[in-house]
DRENDO-1510 file (C-alpha; in Angstrom, 1 decimal, always signed):
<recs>
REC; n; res; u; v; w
REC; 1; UNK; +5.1; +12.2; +11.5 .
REC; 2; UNK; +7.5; +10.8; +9.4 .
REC; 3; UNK; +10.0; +13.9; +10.2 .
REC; 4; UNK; +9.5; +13.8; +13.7 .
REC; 5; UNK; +10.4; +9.7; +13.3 .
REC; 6; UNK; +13.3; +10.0; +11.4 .
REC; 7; UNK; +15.1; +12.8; +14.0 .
REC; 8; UNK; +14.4; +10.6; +16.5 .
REC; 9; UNK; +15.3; +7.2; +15.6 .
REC; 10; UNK; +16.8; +7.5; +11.6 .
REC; 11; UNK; +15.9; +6.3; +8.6 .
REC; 12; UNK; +14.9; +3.3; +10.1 .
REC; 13; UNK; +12.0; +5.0; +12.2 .
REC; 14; UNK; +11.1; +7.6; +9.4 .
REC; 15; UNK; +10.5; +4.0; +6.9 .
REC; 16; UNK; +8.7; +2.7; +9.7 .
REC; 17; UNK; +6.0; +5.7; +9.8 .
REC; 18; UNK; +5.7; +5.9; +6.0 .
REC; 19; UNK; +4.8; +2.2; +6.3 .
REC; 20; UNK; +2.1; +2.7; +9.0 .
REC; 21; UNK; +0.7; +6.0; +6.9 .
REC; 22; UNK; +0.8; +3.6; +4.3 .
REC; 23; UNK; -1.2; +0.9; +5.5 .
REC; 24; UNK; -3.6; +3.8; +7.2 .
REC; 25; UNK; -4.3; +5.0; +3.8 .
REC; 26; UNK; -4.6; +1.5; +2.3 .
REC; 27; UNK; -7.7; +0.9; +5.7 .
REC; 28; UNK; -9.2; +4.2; +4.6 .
REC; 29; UNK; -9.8; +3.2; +0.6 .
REC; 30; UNK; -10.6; +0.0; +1.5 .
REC; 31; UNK; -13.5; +1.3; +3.8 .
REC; 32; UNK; -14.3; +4.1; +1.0 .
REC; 33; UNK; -14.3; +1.3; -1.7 .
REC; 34; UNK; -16.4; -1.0; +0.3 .
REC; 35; UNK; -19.2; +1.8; +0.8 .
REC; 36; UNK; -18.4; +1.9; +4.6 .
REC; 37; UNK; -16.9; +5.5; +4.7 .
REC; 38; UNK; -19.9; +6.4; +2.7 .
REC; 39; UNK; -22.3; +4.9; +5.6 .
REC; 40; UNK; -19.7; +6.8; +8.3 .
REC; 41; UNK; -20.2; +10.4; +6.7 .
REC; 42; UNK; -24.0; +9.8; +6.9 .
REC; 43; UNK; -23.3; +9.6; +11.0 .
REC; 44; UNK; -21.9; +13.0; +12.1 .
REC; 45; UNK; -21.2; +11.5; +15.8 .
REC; 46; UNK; -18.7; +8.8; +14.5 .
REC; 47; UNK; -16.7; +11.9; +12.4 .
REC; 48; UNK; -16.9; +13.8; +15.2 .
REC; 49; UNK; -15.8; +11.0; +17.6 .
REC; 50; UNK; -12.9; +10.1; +14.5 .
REC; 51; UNK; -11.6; +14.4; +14.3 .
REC; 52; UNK; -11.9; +14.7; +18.2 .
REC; 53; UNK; -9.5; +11.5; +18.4 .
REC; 54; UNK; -7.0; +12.6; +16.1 .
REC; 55; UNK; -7.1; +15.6; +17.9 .
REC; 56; UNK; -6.2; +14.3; +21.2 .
REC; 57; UNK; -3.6; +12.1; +19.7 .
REC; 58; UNK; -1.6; +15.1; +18.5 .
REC; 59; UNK; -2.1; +17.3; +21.0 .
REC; 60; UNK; -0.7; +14.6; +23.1 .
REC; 61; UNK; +2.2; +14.0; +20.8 .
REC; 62; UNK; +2.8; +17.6; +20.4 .
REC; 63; UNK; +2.6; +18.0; +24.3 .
REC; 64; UNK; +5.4; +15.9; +24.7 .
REC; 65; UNK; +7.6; +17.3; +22.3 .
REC; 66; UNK; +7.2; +20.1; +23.4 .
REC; 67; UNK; +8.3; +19.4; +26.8 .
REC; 68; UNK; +11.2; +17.6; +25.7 .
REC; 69; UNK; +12.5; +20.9; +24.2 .
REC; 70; UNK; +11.3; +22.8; +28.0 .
REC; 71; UNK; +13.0; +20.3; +30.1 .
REC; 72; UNK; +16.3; +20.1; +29.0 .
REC; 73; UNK; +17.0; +17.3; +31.0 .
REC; 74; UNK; +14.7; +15.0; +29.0 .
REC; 75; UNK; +16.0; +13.4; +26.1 .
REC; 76; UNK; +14.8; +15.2; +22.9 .
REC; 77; UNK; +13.7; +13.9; +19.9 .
REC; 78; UNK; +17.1; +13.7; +18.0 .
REC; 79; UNK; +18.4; +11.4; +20.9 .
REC; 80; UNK; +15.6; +8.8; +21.1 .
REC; 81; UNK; +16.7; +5.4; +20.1 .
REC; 82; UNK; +20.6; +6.7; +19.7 .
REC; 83; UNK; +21.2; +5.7; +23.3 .
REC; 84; UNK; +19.4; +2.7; +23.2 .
REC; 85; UNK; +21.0; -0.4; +22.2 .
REC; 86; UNK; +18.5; -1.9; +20.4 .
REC; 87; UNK; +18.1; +1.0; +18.5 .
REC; 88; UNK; +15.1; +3.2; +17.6 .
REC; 89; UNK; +11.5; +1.7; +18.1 .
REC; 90; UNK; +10.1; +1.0; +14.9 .
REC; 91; UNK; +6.6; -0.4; +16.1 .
REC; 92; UNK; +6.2; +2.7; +17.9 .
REC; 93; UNK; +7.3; +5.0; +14.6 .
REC; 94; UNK; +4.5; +2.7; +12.2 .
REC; 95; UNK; +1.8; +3.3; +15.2 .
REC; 96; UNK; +2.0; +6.7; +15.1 .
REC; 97; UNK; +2.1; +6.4; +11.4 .
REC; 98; UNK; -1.1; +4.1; +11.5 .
REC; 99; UNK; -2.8; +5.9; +14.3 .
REC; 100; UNK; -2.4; +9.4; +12.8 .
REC; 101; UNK; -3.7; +8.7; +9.5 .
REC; 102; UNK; -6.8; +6.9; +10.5 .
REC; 103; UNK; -7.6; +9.3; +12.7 .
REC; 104; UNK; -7.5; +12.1; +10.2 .
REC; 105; UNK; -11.0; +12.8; +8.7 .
REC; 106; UNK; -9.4; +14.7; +5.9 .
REC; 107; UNK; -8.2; +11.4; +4.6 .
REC; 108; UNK; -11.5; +9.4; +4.5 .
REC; 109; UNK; -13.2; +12.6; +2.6 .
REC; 110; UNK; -10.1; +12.4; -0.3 .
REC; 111; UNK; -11.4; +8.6; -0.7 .
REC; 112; UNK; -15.2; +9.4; -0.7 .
REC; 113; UNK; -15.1; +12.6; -2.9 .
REC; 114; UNK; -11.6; +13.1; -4.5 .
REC; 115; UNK; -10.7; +9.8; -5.6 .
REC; 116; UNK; -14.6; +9.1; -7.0 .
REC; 117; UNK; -14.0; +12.8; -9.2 .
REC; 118; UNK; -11.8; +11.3; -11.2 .
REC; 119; UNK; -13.7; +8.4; -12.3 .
REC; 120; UNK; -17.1; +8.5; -14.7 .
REC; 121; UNK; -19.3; +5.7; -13.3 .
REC; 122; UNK; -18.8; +3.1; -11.0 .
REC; 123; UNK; -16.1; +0.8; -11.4 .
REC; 124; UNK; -14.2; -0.4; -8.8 .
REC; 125; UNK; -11.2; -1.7; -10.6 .
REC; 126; UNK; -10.8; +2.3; -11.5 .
REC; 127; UNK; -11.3; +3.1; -7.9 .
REC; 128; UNK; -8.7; +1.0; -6.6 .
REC; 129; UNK; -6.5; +1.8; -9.2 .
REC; 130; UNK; -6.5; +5.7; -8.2 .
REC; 131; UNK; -6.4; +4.6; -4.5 .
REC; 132; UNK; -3.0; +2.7; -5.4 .
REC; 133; UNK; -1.9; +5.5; -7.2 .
REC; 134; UNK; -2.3; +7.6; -4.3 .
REC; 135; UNK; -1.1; +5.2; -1.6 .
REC; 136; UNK; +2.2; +4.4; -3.7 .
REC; 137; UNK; +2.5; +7.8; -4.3 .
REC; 138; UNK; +2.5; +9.1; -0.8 .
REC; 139; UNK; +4.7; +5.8; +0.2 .
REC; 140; UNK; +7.4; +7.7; -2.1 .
REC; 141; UNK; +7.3; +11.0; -1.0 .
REC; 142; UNK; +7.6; +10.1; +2.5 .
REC; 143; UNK; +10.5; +7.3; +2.0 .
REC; 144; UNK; +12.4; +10.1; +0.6 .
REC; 145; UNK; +11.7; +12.3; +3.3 .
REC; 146; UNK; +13.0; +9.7; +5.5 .
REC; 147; UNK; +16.0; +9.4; +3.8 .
REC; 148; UNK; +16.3; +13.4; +2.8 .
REC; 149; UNK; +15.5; +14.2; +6.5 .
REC; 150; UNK; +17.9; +11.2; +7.8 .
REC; 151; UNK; +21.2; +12.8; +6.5 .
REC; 152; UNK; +20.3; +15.5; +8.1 .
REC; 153; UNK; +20.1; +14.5; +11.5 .
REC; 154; UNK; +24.0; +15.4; +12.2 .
REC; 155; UNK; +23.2; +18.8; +11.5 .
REC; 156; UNK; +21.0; +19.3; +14.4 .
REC; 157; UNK; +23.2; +17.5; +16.5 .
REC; 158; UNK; +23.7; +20.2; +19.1 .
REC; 159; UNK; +21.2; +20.0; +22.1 .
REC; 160; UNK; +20.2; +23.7; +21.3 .
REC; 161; UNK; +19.1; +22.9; +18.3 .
REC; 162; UNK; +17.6; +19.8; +19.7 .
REC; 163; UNK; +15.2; +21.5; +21.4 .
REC; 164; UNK; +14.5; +23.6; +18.9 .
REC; 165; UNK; +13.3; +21.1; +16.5 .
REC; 166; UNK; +11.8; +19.4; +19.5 .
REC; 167; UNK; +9.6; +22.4; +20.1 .
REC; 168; UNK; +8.8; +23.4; +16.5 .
REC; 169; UNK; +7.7; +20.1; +15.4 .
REC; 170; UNK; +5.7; +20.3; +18.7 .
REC; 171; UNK; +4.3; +23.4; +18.3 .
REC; 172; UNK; +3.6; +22.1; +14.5 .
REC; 173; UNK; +2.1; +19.1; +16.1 .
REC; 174; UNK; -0.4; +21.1; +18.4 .
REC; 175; UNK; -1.2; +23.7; +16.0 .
REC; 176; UNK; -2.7; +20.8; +13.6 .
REC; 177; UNK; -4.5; +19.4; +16.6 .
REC; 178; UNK; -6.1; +22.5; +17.0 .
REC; 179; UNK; -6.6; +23.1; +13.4 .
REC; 180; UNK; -8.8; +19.6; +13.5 .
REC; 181; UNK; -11.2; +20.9; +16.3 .
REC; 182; UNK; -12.3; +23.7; +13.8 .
</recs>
């Protein structure tokens, strides 16, 4: 997501995601420290309802990368926000961000059992702790994707190549979608 933000609108768009995975991961511990995710894994519907949701979401993102890279008369990913005066759309970047990282099941389950196997009893200064850790952790890894990812833009300048990277991260985008529905 962050990738996919920061060919299409820079650095800029790419910080924007990390924020919105950020604050994504910040919902999900705070749900899994306050019990609620616990309560949620006891219901299979509203998992089910969460996976088949992400699902869609990427498809549909996926989808439209991918036509971007098909219909060369689209723009493409790497020219989203560069002909736009205003610039790249950073609420839409932390969205996607937000949207794709609550709607990713995987994510609750590394609160409610990966985060808790690290800690011996019940204390939920440890708990949130770890669930910083994590969340300033990821924060870091994908600002410097952003940035990493950012100087690389010009190298992909070529519309070619635009709709090659428009139809991998696509293809990427639907394979995970599918990937979810397993």
């Amino acid at each position: 997501m962050v990738v996919r933000h920061v060919l299409g609108g820079g650095r800029a768009a790419g910080l924007a995601a990390a924020a919105g995975i950020a604050v994504a991961n910040a919902s999900w511990a705070a749900a899994a420290g306050l019990g609620v995710t616990a309560i949620l894994s006891r219901v299979p519907l509203v998992f089910a309802v969460i996976r088949f949701g992400g699902a869609a979401y990427l498809a549909v993102l996926g989808v439209r990368a991918i036509g971007r890279a098909l219909l060369p008369s689209q723009e493409t990913i790497l020219t989203r926000g560069e002909e736009d005066p205003s610039g790249p759309d950073r609420g839409a970047a932390f969205r996607d961000g937000v949207m794709v990282n609550l709607l990713n099941p995987p994510i609750a389950t590394f609160y409610i059992v990966v985060v808790p196997s690290f800690m011996t009893g019940p204390a939920p200064g440890r708990f949130a702790l770890l669930a910083a850790i994590h969340i300033g952790l990821a924060l870091l890894c994908h600002a410097a994707w952003a940035v990493g990812f950012d100087s690389l833009r010009t190298v992909w300048a070529r519309p070619a190549t635009r709709r090659g990277v428009d139809m991998a991260i696509g293809l990427a985008l639907v394979a995970l979608a599918v990937r979810m529905l397993r």
